[in-house]
C-alpha positions as CSV (number, residue, x, y, z in Angstrom):
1,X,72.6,29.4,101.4
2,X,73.4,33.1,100.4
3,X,70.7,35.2,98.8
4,X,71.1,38.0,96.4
5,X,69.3,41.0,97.5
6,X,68.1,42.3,93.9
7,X,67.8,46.3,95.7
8,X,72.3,46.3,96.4
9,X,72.5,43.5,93.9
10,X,74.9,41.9,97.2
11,X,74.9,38.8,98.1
12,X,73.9,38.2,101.8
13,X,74.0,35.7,104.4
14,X,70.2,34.5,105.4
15,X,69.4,35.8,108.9
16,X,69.7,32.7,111.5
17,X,67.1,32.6,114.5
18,X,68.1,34.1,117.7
19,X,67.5,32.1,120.6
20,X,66.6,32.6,124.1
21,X,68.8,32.5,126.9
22,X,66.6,29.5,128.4
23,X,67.1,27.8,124.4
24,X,70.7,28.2,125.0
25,X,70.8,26.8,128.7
26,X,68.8,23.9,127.6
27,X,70.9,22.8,124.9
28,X,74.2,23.4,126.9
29,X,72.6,21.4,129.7
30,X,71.5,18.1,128.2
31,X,74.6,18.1,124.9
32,X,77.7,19.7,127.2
33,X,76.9,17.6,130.2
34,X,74.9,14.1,129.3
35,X,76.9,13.5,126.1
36,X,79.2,10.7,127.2
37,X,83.3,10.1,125.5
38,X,84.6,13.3,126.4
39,X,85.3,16.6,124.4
40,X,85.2,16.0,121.1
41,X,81.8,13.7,120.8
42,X,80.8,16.6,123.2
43,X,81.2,19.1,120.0
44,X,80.1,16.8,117.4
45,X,76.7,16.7,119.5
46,X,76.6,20.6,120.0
47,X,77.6,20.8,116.3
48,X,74.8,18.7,115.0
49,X,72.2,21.0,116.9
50,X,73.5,24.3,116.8
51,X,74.7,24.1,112.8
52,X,72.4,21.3,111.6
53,X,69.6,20.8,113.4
54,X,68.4,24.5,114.8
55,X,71.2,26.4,112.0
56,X,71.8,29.0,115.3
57,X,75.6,28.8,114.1
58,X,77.2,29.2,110.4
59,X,79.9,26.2,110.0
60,X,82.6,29.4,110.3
61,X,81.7,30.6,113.2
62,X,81.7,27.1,114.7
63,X,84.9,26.1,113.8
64,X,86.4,29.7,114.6
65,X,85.2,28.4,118.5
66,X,86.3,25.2,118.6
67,X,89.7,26.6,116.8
68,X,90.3,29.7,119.7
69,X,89.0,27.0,122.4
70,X,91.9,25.0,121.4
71,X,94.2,27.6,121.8
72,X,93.0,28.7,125.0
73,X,94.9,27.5,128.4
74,X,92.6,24.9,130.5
75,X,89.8,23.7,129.7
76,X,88.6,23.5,126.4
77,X,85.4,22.5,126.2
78,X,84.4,25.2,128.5
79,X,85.9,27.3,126.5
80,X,84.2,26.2,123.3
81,X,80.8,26.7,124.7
82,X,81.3,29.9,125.9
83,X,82.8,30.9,122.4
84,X,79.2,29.7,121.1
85,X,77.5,31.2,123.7
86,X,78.9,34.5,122.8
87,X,78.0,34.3,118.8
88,X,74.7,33.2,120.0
89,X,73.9,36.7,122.7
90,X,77.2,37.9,123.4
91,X,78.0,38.3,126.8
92,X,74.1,37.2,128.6
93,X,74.9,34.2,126.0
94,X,78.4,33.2,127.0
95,X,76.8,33.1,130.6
96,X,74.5,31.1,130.3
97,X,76.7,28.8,127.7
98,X,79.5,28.3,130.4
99,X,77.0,27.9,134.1
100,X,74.8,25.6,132.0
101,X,78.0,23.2,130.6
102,X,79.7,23.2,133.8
103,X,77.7,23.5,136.9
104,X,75.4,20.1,136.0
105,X,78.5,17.9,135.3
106,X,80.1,19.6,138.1
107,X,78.3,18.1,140.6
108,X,78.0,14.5,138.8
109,X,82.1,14.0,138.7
110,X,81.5,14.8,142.7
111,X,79.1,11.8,142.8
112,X,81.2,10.1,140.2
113,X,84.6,10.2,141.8
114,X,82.4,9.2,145.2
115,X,81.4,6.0,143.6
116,X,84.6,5.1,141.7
117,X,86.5,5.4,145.0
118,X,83.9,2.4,145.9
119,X,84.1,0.7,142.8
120,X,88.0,1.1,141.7
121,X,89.3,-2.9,142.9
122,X,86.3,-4.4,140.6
123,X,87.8,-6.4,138.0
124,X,84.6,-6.2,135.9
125,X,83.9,-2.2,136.5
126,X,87.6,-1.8,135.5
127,X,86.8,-3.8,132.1
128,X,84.1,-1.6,131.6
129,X,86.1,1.2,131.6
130,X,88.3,-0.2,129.5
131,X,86.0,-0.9,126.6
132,X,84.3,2.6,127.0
133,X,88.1,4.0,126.1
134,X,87.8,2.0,123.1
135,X,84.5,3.6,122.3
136,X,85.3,7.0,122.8
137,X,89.0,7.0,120.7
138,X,86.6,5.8,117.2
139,X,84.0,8.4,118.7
140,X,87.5,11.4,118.8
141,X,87.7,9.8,115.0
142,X,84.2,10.9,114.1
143,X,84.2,14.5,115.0
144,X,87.8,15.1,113.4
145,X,85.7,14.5,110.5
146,X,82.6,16.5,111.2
147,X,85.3,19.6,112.1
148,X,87.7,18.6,108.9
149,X,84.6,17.9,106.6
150,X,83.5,21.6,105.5
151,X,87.3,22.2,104.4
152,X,87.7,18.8,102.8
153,X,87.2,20.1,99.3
154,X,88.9,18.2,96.7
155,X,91.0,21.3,96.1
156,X,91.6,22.0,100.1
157,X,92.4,17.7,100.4
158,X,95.7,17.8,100.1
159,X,96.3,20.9,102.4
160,X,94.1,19.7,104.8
161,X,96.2,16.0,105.3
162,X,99.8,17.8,104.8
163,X,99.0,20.0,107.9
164,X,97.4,17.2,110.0
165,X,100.4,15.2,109.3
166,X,102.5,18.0,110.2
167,X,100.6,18.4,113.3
168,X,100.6,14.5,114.3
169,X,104.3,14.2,114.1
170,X,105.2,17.5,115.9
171,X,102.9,16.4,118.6
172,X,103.7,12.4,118.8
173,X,106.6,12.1,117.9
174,X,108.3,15.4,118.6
175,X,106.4,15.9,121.6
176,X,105.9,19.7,121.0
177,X,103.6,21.3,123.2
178,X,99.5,21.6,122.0
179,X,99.5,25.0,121.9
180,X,103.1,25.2,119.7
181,X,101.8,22.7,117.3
182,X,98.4,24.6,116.8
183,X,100.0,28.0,116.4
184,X,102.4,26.4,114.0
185,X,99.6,25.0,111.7
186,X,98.0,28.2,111.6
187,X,101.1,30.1,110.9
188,X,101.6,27.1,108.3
189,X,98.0,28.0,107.3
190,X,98.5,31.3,106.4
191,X,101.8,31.1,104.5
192,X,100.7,28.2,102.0
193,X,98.8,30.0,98.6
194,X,95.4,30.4,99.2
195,X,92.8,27.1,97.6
196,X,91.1,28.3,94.6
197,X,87.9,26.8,94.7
C-alpha cells in the first residue's frame, strides 16, 4: 500500500525485500520446474509467491513479464522467469531465474520422453494423459483470472472482456498469428480512452 512521506508530502511505493540469488534459485527450482499443467499454472504458482506470499514483485511489474514474455519468440515461460529474475537483481537475477527454471526440467523431459517411449501403446497410461489435459485446460482457466483479476475493476470490466473477445476470435477463428493478435490488443489498448477509476 503507498505511504505518504510527510517530509515531500509524495506518495511512495513501500520498499519490497530483496532477495538472494540462492532465494531466487530456490523458488525458480521447485515453482518453474515441479509445478505440473504447463505454463500458465506454472505463473499462477510463481505469482502466488513472488506477489502474494514473499510481495518480492508489485502486481505491475508481474504482469509487465508475463505481458513481454508473451510477446517474445520461443519459449515463454523461460522468458517470463527471466523477466522476474531481472526486476528481482537484474542481470545476476535473470541468471539465476533462467538456469534454475530450465536446467532441472531439462533433464526430467530427457527421462520423461525415455519412459513415454516405453509406456506410449498402454491403453490406461494413454487415459491418464487424457484426463490430466482435462485438468490442466480448467487449471489455463484459473490463472487467466489471477493475470485478468487486478484490472477487472468494475470500470476496466467491460474493456477488459471487449479486448479478450477481440483477441479470441482473431486467434480462433481468424487464425491470426499469437504475436499479431497480442500486438493488436495492445495497440487496441492504447487507443481506447483511458478508465477513470
Amino acid at each position: 500500500m503507498p505511504i505518504k512521506n510527510p517530509m515531500t508530502h509524495a506518495i511512495e511505493e513501500p520498499r519490497r525485500p530483496h532477495p538472494t540469488l540462492s532465494q531466487i534459485a530456490s523458488l525458480f527450482i521447485r515453482h518453474a520446474n515441479f509445478t505440473m499443467g504447463g505454463g500458465s499454472l506454472t505463473a499462477a504458482a510463481i505469482h502466488q509467491q513472488l506477489v502474494e506470499k514473499r510481495h518480492w514483485v508489485s502486481q505491475d511489474d508481474f504482469t509487465l513479464c508475463f505481458a513481454l514474455a508473451r510477446l517474445i519468440p520461443g519459449t515463454n515461460l523461460l522468458a517470463f522467469c527471466t523477466g522476474l529474475g531481472w526486476v528481482l537483481q537484474r542481470v545476476p537475477g535473470a541468471i539465476t531465474a533462467l538456469l534454475a527454471a530450465s536446467l532441472p526440467c531439462a533433464l526430467m523431459v530427457v527421462a520423461l520422453t525415455i519412459l513415454f517411449d516405453a509406456w506410449r501403446d498402454n491403453l490406461l497410461f494413454n487415459e491418464a494423459l487424457r484426463g490430466a489435459m482435462a485438468g490442466a485446460v480448467a487449471l489455463t482457466i484459473k490463472t487467466a483470472w489471477i493475470i485478468a483479476r487486478p484490472h477487472a475493476r468494475k470500470a476496466e470490466c467491460l474493456r477488459l472482456i471487449g479486448i479478450g473477445l477481440a483477441a479470441f476470435t482473431l486467434y480462433v477463428f481468424l487464425k491470426i498469428p499469437a504475436i499479431e493478435v497480442l500486438l493488436l490488443a495492445g495497440l487496441l489498448g492504447v487507443f481506447l480512452p483511458p478508465v477513470k477509476a
